[in-house]
Backbone as a ProteinNet text record, in pm:
[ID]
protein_1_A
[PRIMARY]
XXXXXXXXXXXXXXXXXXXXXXXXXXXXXXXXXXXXXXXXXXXXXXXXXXXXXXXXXXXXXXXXXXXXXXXXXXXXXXXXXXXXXXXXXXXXXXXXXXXXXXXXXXXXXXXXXXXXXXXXXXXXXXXXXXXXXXXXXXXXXXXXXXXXXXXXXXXXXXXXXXXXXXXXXXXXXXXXXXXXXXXXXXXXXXXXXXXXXXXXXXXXXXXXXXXXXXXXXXXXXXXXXXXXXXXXXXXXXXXXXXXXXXXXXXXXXXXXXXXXXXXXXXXXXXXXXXXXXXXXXXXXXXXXXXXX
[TERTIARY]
-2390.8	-2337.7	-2451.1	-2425.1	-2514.3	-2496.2	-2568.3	-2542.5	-2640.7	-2561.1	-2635.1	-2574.2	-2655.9	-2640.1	-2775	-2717	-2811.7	-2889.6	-2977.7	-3093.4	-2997.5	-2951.4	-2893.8	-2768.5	-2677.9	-2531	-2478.5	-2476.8	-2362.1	-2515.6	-2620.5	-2722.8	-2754.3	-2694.5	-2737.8	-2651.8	-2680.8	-2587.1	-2612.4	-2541.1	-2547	-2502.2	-2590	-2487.4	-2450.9	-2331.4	-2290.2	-2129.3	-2050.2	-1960.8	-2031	-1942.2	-1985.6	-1904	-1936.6	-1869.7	-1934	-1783.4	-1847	-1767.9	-1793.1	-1758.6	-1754.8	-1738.5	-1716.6	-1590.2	-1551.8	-1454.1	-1457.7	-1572.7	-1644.4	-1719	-1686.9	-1766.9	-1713.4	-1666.9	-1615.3	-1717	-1718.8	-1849.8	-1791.4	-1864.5	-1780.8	-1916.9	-1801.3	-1892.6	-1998.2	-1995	-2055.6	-2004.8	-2112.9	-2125.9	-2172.3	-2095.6	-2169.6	-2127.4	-2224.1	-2189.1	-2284.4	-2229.6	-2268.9	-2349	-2312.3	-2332.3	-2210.2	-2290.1	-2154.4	-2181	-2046.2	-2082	-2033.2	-2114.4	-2080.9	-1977.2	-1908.7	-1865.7	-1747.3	-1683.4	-1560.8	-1640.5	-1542.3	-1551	-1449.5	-1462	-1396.6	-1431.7	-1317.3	-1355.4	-1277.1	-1386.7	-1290.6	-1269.4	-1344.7	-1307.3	-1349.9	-1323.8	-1389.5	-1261.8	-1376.9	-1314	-1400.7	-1352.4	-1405.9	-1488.3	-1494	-1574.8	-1504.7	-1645	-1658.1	-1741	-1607.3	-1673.8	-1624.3	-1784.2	-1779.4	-1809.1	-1753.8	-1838.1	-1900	-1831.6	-1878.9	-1747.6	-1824.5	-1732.8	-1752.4	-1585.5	-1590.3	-1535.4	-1690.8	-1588.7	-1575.6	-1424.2	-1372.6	-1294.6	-1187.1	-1093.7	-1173.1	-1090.5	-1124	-1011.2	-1055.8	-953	-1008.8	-882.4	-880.5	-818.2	-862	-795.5	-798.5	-742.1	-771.2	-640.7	-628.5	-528.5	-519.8	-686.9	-733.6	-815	-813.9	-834.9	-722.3	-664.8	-606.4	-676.3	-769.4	-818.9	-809.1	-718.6	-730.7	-834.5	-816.8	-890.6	-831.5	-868.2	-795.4	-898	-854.3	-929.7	-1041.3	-1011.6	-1094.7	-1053	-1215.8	-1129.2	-1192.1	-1141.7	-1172.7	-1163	-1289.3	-1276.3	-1320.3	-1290	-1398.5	-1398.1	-1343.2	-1391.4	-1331.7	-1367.4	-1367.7	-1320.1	-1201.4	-1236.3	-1174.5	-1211.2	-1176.5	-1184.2	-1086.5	-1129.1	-1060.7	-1071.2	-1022.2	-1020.3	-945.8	-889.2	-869.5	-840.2	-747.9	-617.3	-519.4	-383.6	-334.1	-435.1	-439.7	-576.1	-555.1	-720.4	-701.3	-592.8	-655.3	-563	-604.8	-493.4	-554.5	-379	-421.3	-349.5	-371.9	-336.9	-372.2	-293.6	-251.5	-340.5	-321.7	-429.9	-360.5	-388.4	-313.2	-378.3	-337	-447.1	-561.5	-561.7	-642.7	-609.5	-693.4	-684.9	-722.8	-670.3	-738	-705	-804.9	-851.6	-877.9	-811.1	-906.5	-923.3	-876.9	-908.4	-853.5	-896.9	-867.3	-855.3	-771	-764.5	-738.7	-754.7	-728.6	-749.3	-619.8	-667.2	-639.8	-758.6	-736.2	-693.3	-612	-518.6	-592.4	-513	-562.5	-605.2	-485.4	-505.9	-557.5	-532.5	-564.2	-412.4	-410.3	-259.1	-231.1	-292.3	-268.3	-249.7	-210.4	-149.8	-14.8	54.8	182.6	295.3	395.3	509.4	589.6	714.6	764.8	655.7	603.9	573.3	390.5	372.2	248.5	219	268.9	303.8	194.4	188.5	35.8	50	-39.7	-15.5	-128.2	-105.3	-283.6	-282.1	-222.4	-296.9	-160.9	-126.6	-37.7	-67.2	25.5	20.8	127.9	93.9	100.5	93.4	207.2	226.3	120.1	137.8	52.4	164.5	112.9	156.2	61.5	105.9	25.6	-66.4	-29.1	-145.9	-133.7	-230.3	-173.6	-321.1	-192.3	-266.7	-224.6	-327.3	-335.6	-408.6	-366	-435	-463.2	-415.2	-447.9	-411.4	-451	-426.4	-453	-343.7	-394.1	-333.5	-441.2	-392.1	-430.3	-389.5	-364	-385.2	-351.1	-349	-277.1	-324.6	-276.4	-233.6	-149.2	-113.2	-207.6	-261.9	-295.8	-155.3	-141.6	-42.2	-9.4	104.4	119.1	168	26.4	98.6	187	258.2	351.6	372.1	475.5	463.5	512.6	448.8	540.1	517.7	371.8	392.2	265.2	251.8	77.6	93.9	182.1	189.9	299.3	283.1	383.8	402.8	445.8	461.5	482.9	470.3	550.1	569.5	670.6	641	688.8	603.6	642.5	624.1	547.4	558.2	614.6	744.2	883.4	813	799.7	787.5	680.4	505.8	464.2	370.1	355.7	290.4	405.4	419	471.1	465.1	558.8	551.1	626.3	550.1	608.4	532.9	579.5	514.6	403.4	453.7	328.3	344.7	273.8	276.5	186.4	268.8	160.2	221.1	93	126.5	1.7	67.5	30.2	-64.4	29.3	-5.9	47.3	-19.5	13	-28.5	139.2	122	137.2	-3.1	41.4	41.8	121.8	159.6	134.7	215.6	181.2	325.6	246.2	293.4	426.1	487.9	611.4	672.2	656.1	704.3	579.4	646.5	538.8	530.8	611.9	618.2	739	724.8	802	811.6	860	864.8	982.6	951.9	1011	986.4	988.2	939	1059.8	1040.6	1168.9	1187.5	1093.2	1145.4	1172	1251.7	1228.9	1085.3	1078.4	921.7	932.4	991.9	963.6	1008.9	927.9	892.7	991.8	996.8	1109.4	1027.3	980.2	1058.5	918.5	999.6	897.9	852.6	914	811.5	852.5	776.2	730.2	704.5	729.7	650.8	709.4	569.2	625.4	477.9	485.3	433.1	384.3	464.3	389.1	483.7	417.9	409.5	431.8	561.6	526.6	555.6	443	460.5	460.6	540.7	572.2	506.1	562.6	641	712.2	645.6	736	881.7	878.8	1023.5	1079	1079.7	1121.8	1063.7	1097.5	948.2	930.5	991.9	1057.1	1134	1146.3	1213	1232	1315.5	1307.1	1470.8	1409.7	1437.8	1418.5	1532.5	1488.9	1358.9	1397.1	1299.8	1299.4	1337.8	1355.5	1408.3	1425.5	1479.1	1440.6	1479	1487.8	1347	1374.6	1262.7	1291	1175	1173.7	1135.2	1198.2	1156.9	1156.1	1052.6	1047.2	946.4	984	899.5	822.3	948.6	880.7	909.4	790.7	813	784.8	930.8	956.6	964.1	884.6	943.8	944.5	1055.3	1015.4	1103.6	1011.3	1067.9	1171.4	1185	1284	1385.2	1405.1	1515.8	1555.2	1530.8	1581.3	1478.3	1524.3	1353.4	1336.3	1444.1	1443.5	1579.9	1533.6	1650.6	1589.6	1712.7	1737.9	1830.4	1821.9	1899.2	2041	2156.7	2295.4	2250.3	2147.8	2145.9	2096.7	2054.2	1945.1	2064.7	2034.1	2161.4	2113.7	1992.7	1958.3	1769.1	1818.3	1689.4	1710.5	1612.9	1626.7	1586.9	1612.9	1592.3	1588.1	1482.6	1509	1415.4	1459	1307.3	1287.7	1324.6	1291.6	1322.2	1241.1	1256.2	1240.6	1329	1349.7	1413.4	1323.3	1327.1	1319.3	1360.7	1394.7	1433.3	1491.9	1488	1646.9	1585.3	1730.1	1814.2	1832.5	1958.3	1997	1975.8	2002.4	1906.2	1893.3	1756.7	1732.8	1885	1865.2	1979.9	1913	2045.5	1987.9	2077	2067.2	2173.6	2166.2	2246.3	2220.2	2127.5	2103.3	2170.1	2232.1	2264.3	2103.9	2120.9	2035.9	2061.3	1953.4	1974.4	1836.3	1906.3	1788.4	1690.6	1776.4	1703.1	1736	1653.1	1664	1653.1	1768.1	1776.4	1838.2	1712.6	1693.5	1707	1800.2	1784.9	1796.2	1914.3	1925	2027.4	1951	2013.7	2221.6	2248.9	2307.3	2429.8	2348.2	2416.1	2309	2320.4	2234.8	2213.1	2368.1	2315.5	2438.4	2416.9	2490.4	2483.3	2578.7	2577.4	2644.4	2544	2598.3	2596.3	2692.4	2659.4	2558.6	2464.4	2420.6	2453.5	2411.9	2490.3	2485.5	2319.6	2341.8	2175.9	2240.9	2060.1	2060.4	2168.3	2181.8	2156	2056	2071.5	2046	2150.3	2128	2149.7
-221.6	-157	-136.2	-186.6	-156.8	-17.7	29.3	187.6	210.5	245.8	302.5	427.6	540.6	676.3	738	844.2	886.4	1026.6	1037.8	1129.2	1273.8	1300.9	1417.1	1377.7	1320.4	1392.7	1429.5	1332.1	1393.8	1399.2	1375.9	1375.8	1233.9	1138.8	1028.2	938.7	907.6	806.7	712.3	569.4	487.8	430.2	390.3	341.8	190.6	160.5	57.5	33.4	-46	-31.5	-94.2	-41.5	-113.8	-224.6	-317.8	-415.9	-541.2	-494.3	-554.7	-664.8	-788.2	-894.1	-1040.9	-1143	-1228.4	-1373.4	-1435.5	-1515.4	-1571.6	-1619.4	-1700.2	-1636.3	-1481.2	-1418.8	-1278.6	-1298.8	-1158.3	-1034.1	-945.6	-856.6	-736.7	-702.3	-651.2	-527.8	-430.2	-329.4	-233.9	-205.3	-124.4	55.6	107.6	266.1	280.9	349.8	417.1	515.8	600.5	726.4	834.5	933.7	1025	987.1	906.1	813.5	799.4	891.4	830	743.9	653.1	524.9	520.4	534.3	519.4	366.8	354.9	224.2	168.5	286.9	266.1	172.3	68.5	-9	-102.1	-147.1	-291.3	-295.9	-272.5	-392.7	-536	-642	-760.6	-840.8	-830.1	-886	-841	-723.7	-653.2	-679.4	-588.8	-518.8	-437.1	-353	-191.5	-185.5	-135.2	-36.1	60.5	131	305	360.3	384.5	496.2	631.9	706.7	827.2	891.9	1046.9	1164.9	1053.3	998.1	927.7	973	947.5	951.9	815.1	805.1	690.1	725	714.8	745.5	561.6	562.7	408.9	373.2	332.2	309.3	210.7	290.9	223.8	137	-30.7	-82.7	-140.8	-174.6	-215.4	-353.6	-491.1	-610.3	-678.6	-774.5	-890.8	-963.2	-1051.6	-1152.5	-1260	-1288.7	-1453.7	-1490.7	-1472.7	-1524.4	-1479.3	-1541.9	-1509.2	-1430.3	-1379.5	-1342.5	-1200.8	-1120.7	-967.1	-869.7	-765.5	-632.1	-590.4	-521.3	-479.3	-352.6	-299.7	-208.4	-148.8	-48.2	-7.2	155	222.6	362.2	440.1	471.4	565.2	739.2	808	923	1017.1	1168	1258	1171.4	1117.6	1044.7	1101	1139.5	1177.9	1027.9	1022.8	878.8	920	919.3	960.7	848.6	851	716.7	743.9	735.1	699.8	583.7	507.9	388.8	251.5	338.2	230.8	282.8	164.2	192	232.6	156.6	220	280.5	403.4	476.1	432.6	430.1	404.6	277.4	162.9	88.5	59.2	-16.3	-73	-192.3	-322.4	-446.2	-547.5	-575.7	-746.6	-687.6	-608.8	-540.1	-433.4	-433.4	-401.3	-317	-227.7	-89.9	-41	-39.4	95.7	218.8	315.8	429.4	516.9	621.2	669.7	826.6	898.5	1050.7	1111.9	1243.2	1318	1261.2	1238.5	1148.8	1258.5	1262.5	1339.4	1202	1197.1	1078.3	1168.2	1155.7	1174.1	1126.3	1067.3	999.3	1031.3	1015.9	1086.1	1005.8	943.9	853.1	666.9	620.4	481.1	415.7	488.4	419.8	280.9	186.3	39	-56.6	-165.5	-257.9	-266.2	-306.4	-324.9	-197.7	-82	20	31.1	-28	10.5	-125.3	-96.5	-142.7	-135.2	-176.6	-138.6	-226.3	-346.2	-416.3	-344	-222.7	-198.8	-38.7	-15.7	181.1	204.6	334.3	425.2	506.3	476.3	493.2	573.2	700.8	743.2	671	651.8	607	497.5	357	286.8	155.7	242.8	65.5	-27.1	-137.6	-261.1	-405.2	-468.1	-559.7	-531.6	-425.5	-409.8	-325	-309	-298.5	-212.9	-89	-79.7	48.5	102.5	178.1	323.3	404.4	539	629.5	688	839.3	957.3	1000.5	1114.6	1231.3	1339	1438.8	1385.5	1285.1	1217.5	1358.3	1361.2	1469.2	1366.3	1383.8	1375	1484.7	1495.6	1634.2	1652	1632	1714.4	1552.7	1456.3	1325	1292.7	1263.5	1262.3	1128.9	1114.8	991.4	1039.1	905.9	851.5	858.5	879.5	808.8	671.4	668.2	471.3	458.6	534.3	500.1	451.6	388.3	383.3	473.1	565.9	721.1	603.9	621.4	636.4	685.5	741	835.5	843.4	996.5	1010	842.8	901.3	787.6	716.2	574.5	489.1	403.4	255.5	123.5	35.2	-71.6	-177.4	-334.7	-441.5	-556.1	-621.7	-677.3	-798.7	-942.4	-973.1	-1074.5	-1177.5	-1212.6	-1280.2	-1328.5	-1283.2	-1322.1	-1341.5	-1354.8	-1379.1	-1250.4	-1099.5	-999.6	-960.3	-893.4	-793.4	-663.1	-539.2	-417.2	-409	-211.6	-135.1	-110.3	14.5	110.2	203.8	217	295.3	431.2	540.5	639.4	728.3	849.6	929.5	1035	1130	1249.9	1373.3	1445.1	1578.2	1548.4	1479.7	1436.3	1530.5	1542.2	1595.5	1548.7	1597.4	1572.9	1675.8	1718	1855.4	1801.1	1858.7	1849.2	1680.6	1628.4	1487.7	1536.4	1372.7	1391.8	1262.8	1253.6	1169.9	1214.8	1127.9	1158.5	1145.2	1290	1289.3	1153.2	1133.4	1005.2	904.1	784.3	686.3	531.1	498.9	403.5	313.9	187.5	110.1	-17.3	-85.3	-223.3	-290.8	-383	-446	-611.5	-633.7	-777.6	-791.4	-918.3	-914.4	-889.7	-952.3	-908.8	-775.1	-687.8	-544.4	-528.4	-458.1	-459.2	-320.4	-304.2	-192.1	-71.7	46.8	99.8	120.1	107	90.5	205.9	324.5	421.9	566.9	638.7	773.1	847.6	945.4	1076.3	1222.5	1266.4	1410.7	1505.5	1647.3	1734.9	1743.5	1662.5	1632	1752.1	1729.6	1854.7	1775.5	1741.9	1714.7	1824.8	1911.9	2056.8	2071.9	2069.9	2058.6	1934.9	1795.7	1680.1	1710.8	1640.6	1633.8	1581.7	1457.2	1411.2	1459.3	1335.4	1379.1	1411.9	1473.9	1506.8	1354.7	1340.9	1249.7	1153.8	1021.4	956.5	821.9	777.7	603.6	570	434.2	366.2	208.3	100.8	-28	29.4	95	140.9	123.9	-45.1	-44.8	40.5	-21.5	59.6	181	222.4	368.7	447.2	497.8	538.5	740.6	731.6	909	979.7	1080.2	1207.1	1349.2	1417.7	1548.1	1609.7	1778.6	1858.4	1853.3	1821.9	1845.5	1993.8	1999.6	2060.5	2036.5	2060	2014.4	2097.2	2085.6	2158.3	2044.5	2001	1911.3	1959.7	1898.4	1989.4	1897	1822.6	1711.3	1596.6	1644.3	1561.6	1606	1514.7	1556.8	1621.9	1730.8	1700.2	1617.3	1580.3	1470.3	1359.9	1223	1116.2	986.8	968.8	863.2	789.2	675.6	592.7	516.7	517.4	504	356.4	296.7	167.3	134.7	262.4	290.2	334	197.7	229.2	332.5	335	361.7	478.2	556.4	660.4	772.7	895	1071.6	1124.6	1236.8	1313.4	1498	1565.6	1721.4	1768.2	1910.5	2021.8	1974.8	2011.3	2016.5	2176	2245.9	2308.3	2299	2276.9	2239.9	2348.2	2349.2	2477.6	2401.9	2492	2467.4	2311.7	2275	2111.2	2107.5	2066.3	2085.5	1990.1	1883.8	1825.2	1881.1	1757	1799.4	1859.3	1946.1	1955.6	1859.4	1802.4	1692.4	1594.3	1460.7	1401.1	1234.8	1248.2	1200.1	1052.2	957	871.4	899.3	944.5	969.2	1097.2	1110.5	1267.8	1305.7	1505.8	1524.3	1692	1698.6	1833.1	1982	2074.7	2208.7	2199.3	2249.8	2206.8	2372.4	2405.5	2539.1	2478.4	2472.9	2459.4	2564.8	2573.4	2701.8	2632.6	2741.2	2730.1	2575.4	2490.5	2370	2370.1	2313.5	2317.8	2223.1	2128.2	2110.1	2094.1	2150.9	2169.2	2165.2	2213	2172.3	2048.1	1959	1859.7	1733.2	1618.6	1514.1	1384.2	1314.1	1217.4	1229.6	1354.2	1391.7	1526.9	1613.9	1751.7	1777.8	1916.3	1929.6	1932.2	1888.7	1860.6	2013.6	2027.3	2192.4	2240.6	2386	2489.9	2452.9	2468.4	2445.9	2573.2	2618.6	2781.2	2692.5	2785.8	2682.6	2850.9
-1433.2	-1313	-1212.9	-1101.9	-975.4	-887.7	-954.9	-866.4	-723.3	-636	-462.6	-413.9	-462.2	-386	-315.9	-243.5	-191	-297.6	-271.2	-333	-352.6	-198.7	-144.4	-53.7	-156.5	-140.6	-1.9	85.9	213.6	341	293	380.3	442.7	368.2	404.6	487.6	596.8	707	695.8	712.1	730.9	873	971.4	1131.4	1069.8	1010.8	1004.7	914.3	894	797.8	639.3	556.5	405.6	419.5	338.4	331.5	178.2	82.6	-25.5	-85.9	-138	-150.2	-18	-107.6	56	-4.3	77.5	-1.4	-108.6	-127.9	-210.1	-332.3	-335.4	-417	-460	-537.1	-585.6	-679.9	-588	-629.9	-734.5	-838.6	-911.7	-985.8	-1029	-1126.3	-1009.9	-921.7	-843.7	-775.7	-794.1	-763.5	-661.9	-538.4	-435.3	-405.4	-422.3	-392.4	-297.5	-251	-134.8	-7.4	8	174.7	223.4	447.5	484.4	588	633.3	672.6	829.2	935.6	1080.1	1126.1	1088.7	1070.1	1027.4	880.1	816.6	685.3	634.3	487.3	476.2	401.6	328.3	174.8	119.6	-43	-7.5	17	69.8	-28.2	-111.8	-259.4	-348.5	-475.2	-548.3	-675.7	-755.2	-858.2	-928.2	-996.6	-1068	-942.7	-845.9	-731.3	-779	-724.3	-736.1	-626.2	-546.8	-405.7	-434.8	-432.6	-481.4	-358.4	-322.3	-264.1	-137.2	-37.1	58.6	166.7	298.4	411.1	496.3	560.7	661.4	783	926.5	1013.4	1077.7	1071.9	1091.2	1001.4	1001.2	927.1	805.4	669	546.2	503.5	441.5	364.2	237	134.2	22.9	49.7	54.8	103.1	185.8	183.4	271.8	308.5	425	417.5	424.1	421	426.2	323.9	190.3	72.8	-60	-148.5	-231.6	-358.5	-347.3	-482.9	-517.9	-443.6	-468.9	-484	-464.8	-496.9	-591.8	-747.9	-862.4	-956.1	-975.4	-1063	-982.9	-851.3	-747.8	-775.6	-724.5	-792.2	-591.4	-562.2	-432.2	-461.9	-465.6	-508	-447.6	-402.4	-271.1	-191.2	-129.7	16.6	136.3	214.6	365.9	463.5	528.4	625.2	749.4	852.8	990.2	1089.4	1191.3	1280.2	1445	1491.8	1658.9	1745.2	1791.3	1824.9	1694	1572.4	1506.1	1461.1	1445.1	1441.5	1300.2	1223.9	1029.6	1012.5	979.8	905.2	800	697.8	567.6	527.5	404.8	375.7	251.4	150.4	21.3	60.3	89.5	141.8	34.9	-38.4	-112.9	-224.1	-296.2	-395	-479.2	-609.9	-697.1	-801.4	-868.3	-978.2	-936.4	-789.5	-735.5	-764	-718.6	-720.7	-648.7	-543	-425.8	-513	-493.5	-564.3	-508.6	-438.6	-391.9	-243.8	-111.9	-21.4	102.6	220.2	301.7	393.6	481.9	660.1	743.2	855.4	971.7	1098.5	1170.4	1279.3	1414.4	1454	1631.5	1734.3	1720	1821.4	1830.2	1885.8	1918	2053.2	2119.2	2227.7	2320.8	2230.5	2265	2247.4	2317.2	2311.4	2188.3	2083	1959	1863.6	1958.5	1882	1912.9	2039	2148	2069.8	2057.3	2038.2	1915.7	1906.9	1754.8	1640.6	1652.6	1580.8	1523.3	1577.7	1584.5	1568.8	1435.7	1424.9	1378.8	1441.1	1355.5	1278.9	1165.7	1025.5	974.3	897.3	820.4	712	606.9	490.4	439.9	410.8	374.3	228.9	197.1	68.4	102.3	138.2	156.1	80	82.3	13.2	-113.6	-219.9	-286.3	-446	-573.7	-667.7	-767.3	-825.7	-956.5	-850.2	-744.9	-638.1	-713	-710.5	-750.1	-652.4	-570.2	-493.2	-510.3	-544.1	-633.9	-571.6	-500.9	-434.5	-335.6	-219.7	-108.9	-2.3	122.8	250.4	369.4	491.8	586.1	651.3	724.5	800	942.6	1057.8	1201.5	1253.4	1193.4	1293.4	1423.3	1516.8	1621.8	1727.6	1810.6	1863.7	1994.5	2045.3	2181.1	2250.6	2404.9	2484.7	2479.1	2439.8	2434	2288.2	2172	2037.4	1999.4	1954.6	1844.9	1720.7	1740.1	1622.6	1469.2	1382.3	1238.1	1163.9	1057.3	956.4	888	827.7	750.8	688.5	578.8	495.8	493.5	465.2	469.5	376.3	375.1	292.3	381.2	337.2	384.7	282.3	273	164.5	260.8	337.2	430	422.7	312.1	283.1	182.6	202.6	101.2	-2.3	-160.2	-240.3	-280.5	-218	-209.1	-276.8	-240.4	-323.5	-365.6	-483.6	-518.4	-510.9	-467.5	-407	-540.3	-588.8	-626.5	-802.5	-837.2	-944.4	-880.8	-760.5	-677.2	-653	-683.6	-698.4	-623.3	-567.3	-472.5	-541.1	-567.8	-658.4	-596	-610.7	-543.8	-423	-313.6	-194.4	-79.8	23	149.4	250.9	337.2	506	579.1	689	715.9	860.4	953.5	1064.6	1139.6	1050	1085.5	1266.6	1341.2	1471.6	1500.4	1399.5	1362.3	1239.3	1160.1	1009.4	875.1	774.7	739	614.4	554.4	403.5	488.6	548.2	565.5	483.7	380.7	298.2	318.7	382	370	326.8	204.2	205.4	214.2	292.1	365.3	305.9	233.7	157.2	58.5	-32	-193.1	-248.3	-380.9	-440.2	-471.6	-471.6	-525.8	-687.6	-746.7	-857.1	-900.5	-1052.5	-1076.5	-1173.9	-1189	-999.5	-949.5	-810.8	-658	-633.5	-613.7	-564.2	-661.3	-652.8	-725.9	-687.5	-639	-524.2	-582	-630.2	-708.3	-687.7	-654.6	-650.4	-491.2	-407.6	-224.1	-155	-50.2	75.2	177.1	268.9	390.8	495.7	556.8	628.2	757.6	857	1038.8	1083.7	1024.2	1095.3	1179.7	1269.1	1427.5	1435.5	1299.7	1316.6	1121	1042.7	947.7	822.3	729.2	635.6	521.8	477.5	370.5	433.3	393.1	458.6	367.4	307	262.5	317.5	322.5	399.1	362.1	298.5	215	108.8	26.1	-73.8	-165.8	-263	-325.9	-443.1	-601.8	-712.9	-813.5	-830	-920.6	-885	-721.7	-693.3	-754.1	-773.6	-821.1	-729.3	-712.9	-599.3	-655	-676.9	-699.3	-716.5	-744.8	-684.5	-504.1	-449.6	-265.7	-230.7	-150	18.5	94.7	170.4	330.9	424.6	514.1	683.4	731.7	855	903.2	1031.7	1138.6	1260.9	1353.6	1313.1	1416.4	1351.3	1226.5	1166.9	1046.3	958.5	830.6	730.7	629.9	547.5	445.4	364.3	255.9	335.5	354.6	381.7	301.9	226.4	177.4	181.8	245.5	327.9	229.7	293.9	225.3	172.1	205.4	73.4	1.2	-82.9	-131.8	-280.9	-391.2	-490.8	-624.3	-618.8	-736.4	-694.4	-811.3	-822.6	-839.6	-821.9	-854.3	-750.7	-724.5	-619.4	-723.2	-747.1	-789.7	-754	-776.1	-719.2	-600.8	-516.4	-381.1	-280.9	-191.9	-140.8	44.3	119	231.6	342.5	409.9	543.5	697.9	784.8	902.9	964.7	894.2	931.4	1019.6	1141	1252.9	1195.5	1131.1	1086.8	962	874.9	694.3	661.4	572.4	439	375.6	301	247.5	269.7	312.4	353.3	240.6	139.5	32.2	-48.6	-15.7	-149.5	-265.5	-295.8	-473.4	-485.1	-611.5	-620.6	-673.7	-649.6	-657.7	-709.7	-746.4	-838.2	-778.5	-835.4	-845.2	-675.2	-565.4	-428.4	-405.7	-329.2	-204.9	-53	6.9	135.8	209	330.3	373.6	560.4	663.4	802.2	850.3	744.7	799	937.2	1034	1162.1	1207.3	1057.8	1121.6	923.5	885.4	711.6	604.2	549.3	450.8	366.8	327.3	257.8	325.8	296.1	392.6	246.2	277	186.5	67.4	-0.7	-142.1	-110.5	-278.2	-294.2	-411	-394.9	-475.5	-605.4	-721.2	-839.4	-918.4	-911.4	-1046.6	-994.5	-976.6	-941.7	-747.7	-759.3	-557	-486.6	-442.4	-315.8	-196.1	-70.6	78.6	116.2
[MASK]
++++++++++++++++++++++++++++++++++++++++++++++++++++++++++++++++++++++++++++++++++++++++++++++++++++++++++++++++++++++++++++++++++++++++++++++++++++++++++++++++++++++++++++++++++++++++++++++++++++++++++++++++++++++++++++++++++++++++++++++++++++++++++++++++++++++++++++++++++++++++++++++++++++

């Protein structure tokens, strides 16, 4: 193992991005820890990295889209990543059994063309055409849109490419979105290739979202939902979209949300919905352990 830290922990800057692997070379078995990087990062072709106790100001990624050889067995841990004029601070792209630990994002707007239109949403932290991801204690918190932005969500998904990666077994666990400035969890992977089951989200917080707290949407199968809390200030706090055939929804506690608390295809069990602006639950009824 090739280890690179600093002496003293959080003292050491780097003016540049990291950047490890190259097409032709897959770099593997490396430690870096407590350096932060003026610049952002890349694992462009790795495996077993270990970024420890490091910060990025500049958007960080895991992946590539112009070599086939993946990122796999990457562990991201204590890391700090902050950025201003990019449209993704954080991503897991065409890359599979990472692990993000412990991770704080936050992004202070974009404001450039390649942030503006539907085809071009701003995102804090997203897994992408990717499989096998697990975030675990992830935060973004007080991210903000530029004028122009494109709003969509702390965190997101997407599987846009037909057949080609496989999406899903991906898990975000005791994750939070605090005052995200759209929505706080938006998951949609919108092609085949999804793997069974696709998503997992238990012990998260999405807390005064501007639009909805929770949200799927083409989310693939037997996705699990529980243990949330929701405020969400401009829509729903848990929605799961009517074509959405299969999965769980329990333990959830949902406040001030001007539409539903929970507006649900899955039945769903043991919820407190509190000051829903337009009912408490839509779709389905609560099954058993319901207070509204």
């Amino acid at each position: 193992v090739t280890v690179v830290r600093a002496e003293n922990p959080g003292n050491t800057t780097i003016i540049g991005a990291l950047f490890v692997g190259r097409s032709f070379r897959k770099d593997s078995n490396i430690r870096i820890q407590g350096i932060t990087f003026e610049g952002g990062g890349n694992l462009y072709n790795s495996s077993h990295i270990t970024i420890k106790d490091c910060g990025f100001h500049g958007g960080f990624s895991i992946g590539t889209n112009d070599h086939p050889h993946g990122n796999e067995h990457n562990l991201i841990e204590d890391v700090w990543i902050w950025a201003s004029g990019e449209r993704i601070i954080a991503i897991n792209y065409r890359s599979r059994f990472n692990i993000w630990r412990r991770v704080l994002v936050r992004g202070d707007g974009c404001d450039k063309k390649y942030c503006r239109g539907k085809s071009n949403p701003n995102v804090g932290i997203t897994v992408y055409d990717s499989s096998d991801v697990s975030l675990q204690n992830v935060m973004v918190v007080d991210r903000i849109l530029a004028p122009g932005d494109e709003p969509y969500a702390d965190f997101a998904v997407a599987q846009h490419t037909r057949g080609a990666y496989l999406f899903g077994r991906n898990e975000w666990l005791g994750t939070i979105s605090l005052r995200a400035p759209d929505t706080g969890y938006y998951m949609e992977p919108d092609h085949d290739g999804v793997v069974d089951p696709t998503i997992r989200i238990s012990n998260a917080i999405a807390w005064d979202a501007a639009h909805l707290g929770f949200n799927l949407s083409r989310a693939g199968t037997n996705n699990e939902l529980e243990n949330l809390t929701v405020r969400a200030l401009g829509g729903d706090g848990v929605r799961i979209a009517p074509a959405l055939t299969s999965g769980s929804l329990r333990n959830v506690i949902s406040v001030d949300a001007p539409r539903n608390g929970i507006n649900s295809r899955y039945p769903f069990s043991h919820v407190n919905v509190h000051n829903a602006g337009q009912g408490a639950y839509r779709q389905n009824d609560c099954a058993t352990g319901c207070f509204s």
